[in-house]
C-alpha positions as a printed Julia matrix, in Angstrom:
336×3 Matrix{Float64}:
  34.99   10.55   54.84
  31.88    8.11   54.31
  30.18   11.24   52.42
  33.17   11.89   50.09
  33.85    7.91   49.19
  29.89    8.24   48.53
  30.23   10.91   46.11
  32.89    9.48   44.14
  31.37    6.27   44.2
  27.79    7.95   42.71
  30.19    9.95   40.35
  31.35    6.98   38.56
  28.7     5.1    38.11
  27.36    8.03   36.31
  30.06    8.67   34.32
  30.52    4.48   33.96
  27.13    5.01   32.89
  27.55    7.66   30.3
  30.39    5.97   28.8
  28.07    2.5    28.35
  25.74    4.93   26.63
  27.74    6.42   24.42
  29.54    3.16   23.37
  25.77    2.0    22.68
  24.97    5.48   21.02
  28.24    4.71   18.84
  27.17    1.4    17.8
  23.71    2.78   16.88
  25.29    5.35   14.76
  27.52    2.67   13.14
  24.59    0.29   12.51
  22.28    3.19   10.83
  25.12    3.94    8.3
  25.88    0.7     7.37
  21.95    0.15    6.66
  21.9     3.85    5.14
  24.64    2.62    2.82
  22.61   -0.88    2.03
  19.67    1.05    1.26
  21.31    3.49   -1.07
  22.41    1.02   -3.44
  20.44    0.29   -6.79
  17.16   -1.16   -5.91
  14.01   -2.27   -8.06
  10.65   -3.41   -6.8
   8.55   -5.86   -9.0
   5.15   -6.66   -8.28
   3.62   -9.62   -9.96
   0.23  -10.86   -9.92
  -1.34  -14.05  -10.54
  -4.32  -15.19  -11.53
  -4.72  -17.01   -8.1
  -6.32  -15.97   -5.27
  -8.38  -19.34   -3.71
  -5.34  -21.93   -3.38
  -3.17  -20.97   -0.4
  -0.67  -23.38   -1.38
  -0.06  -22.56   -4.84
   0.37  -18.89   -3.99
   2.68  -20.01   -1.16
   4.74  -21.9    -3.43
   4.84  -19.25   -6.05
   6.34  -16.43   -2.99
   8.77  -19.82   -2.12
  10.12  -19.74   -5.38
  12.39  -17.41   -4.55
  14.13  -18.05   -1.62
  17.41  -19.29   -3.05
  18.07  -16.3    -4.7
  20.34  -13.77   -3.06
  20.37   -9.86   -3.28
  15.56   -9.9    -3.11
  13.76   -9.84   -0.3
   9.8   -10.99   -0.22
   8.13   -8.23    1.36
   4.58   -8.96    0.82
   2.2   -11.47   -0.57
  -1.49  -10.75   -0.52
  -4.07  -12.31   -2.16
  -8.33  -11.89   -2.62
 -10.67  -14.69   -3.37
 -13.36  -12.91   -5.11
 -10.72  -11.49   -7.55
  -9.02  -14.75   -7.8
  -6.22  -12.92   -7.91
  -2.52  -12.45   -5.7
   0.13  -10.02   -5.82
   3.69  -10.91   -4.74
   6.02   -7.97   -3.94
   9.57   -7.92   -4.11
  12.86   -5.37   -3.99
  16.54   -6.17   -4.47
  19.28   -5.47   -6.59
  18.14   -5.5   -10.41
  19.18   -8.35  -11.72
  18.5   -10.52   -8.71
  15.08   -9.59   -8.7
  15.21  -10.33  -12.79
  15.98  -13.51  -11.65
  13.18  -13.53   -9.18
  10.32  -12.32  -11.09
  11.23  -15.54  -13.65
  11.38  -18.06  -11.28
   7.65  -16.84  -10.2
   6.43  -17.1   -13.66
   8.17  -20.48  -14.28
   5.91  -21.63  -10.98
   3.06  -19.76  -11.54
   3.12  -21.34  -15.11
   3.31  -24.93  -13.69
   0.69  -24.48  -11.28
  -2.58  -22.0   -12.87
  -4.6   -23.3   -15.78
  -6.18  -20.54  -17.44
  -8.8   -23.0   -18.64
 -10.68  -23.4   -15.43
 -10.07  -19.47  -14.09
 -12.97  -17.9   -12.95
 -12.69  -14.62  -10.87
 -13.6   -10.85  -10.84
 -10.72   -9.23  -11.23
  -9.78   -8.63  -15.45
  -6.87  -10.68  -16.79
  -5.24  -12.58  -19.35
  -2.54  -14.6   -17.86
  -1.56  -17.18  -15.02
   1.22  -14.6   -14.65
  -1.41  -11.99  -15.59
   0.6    -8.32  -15.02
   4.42   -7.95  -14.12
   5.92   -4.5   -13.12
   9.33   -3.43  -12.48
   9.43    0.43   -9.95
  12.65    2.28   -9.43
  13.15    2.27   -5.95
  16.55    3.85   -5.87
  19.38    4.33   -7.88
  17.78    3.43  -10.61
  15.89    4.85  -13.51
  12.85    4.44  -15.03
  14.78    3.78  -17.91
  16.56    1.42  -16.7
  13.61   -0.32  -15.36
  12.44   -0.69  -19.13
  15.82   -2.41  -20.09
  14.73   -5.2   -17.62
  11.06   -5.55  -18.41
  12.49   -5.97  -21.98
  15.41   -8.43  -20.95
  12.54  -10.56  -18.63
   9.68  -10.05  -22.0
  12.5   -11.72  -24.13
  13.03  -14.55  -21.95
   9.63  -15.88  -21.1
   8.85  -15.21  -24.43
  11.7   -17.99  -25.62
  12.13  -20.46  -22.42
   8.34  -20.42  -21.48
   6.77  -19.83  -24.6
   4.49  -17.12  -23.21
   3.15  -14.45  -25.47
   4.71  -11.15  -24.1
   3.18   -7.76  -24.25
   5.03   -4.53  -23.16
   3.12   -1.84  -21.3
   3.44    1.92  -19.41
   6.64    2.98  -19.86
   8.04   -0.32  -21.79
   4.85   -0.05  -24.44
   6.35   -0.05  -27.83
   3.19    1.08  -29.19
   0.49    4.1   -28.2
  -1.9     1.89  -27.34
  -0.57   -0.48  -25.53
   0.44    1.78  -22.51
  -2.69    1.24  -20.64
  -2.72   -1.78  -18.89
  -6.28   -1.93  -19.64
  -6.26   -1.48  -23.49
  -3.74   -4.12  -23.84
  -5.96   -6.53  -21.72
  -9.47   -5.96  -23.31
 -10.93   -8.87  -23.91
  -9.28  -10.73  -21.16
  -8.23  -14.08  -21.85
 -11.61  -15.35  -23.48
 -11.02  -13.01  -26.06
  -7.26  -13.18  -26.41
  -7.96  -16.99  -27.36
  -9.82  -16.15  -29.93
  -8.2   -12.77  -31.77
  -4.18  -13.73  -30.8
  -3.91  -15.73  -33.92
  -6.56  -13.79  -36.37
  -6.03   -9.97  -35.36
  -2.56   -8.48  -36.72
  -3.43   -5.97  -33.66
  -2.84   -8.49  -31.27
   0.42   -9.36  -32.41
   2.93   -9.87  -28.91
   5.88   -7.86  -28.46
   7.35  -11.02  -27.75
   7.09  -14.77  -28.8
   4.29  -16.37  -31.23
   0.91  -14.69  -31.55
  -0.39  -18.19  -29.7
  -1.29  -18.2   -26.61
   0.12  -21.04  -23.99
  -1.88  -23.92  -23.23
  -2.58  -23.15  -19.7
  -0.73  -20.03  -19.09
  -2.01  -17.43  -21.59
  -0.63  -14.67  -22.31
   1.37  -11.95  -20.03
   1.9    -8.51  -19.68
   5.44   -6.96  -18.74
   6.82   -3.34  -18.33
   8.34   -0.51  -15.75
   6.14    2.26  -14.33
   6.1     4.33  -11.35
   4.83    3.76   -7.95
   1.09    2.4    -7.97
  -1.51    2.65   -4.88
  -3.93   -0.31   -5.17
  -7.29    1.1    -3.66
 -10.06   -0.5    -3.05
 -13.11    1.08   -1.44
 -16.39   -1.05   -0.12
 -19.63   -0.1    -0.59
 -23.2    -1.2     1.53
 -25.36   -2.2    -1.2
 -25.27   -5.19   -3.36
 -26.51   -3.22   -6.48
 -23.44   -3.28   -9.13
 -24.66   -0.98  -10.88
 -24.17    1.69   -8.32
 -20.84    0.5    -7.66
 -20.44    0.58  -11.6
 -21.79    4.39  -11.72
 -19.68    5.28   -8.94
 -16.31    3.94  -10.88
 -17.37    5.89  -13.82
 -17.38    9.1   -11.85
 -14.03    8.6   -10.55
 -11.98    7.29  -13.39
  -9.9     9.77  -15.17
 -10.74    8.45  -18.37
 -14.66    9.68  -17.85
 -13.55   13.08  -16.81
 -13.29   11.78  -13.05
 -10.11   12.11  -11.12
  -6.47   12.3   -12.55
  -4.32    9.28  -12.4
  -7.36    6.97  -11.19
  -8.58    3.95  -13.1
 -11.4     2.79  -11.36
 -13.92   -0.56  -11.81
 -17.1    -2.0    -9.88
 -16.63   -5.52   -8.57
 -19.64   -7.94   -6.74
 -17.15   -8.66   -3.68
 -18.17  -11.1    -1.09
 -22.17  -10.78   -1.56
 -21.68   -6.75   -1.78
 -20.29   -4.62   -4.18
 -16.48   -2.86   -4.58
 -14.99    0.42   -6.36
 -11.31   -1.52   -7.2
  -8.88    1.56   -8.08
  -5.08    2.02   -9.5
  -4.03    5.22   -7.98
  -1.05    5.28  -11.11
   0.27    8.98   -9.76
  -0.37    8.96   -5.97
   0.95   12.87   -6.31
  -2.14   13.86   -8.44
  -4.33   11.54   -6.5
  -3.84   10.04   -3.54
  -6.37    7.71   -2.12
  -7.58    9.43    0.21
  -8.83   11.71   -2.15
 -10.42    9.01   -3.75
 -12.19    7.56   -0.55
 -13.14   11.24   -0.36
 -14.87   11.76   -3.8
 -16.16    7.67   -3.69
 -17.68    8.81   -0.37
 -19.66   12.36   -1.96
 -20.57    9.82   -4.89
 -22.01    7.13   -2.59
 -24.17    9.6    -0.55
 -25.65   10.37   -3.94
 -27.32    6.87   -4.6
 -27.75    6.57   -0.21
 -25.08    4.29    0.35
 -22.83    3.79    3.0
 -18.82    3.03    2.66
 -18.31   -0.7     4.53
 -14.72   -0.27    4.63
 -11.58    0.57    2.06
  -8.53   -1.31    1.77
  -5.33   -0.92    0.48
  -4.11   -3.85   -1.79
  -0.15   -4.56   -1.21
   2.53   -1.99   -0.4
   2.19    2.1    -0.29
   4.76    4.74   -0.4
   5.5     6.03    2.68
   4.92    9.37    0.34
   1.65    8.47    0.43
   0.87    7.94    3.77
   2.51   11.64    4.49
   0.32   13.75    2.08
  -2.65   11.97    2.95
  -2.17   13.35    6.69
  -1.37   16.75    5.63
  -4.67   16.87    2.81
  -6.97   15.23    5.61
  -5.86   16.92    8.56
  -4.45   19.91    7.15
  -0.87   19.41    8.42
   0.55   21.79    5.76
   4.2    21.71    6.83
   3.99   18.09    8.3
   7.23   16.32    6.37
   8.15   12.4     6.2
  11.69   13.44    8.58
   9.21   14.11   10.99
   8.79    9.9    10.98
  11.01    8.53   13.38
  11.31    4.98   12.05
  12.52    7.11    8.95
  14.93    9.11   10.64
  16.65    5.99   12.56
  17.39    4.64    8.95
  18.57    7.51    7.07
């Protein structure tokens, strides 16, 4: 008898057990679709950057700026002193992160004077660069529809000299960033008024007091790269960007510079198509370059958020993991 009542007793608790799990396993499931359903609805990220990158405070306030609005969520603020520079990342629903991106220039605007700007990094703005990235449910085009609708309204409440770029450019040449910020803001003070070619897309060819002028426009996902060298010789560094950059013949979908960076020197790269090169590709041919001129690679870093794209193709070029897939991730799975 005391055998038997033991058995049934050690039955249920294992099927008391089993029941407690599935009731968890139930609420798990519930929990996943609910976020798989969040997730699926129409999301943008915009990633502004500042010409600040020394004050802790201001950039802090800038990233606060947002934090009454609802449907964006701050995801990342990073910032480098040697550039001078910051990068704010947000995602949310699009006109909540509209919204958003405004409320950081309206800050940013209050609290940078171009005047006294000195840093590495090329810019012409306090809000220097201002992207809008389909994240999902949402187009490209529709991306461009915002950048326009955010242009138009710095342009008039700020008084900001707007220019559209990548995807938003209304003209050839203004879809590289870096054609439609030669110059930087030394020169922009000079030719905004005199050169028809640097007429804005939006607002008064004058540029703001303090604030300068800013650049606006939708694009596709962007891997900020940079990659340290051991020398203090910018002209290597220099050499080595030249080699790289697609524009020179180097590597598709790079744009590449050479930055002094903390007493040594710095290869600073826009992977702008991660799927024709991804960076570690670019550490790759950066490293083959370096050995050239007998230099070492300090370190790399990447600047702000990454595809999770990104990190999967760099594990199957590096390690040869040719059927390695992102479902094989198993924070990914839990959320799909």
């Amino acid at each position: 008898m005391n055998y038997e009542k033991e058995y049934y007793t050690k039955k249920y608790t294992e099927y008391k057990q089993k029941y407690i799990n599935l009731k968890n396993d139930l609420h798990i499931y519930y929990q996943i679709k609910e976020n798989r359903t969040k997730i699926m609805r129409k999301l943008v990220e915009c990633v502004p950057n500042f010409s600040e990158g020394r004050r802790i405070s201001v950039i802090n306030k800038i990233a606060a700026s947002i934090k009454a609005i609802k449907g964006v969520r701050l995801l990342d603020t990073e910032w480098d002193k040697s550039h001078n520079r910051s990068l704010v990342t947000i995602v949310g629903e699009p006109e909540a992160v509209l919204k958003a991106a405004f409320e950081m220039i309206k800050t940013a605007t209050k609290l940078i004077d171009m005047r006294k700007h000195k840093g590495e990094h090329p810019r012409i703005g306090a809000t220097d660069v201002v992207p809008f990235v389909p994240v999902s449910g949402v187009t490209i085009k529709e991306c461009v529809v915002l950048s326009n609708k955010l242009a138009k309204k710095v342009a008039e409440e700020l008084k900001i000299p707007v220019y559209m770029y990548e995807a938003s450019a209304k003209r050839p040449d203004r879809v590289n960033l870096a054609d439609v910020r030669r110059g930087e803001y030394e020169g922009f003070k000079k030719d905004i008024e005199t050169n028809p070619a640097r007429k804005p897309d939006y607002g008064l060819a004058k540029m703001h007091p303090t604030a300068g002028a800013i650049v606006i426009g939708a694009r596709k996902y962007l891997v900020a790269y940079n990659v340290n060298l051991d020398t203090k010789d910018i002209e290597i560094a220099k050499k080595i960007a030249m080699k790289v950059r697609e524009k020179d013949g180097g590597l598709p979908g790079v744009k590449a510079l050479g930055f002094e960076v903390g007493g040594y020197t710095q290869v600073s790269m826009n992977l702008v198509d991660f799927e024709k090169t991804n960076f570690d590709e670019a550490y790759r041919a950066i490293e083959t370059e370096a050995k050239k001129h007998k230099v070492d690679i300090r370190s790399s870093e990447i600047y702000g958020m990454i595809p999770l794209e990104a990190l999967i193709r760099s594990v199957k070029t590096s390690f040869k993991t040719v059927n390695f897939k992102s479902d094989q991730v198993l924070e990914k799975k839990l959320y799909e």
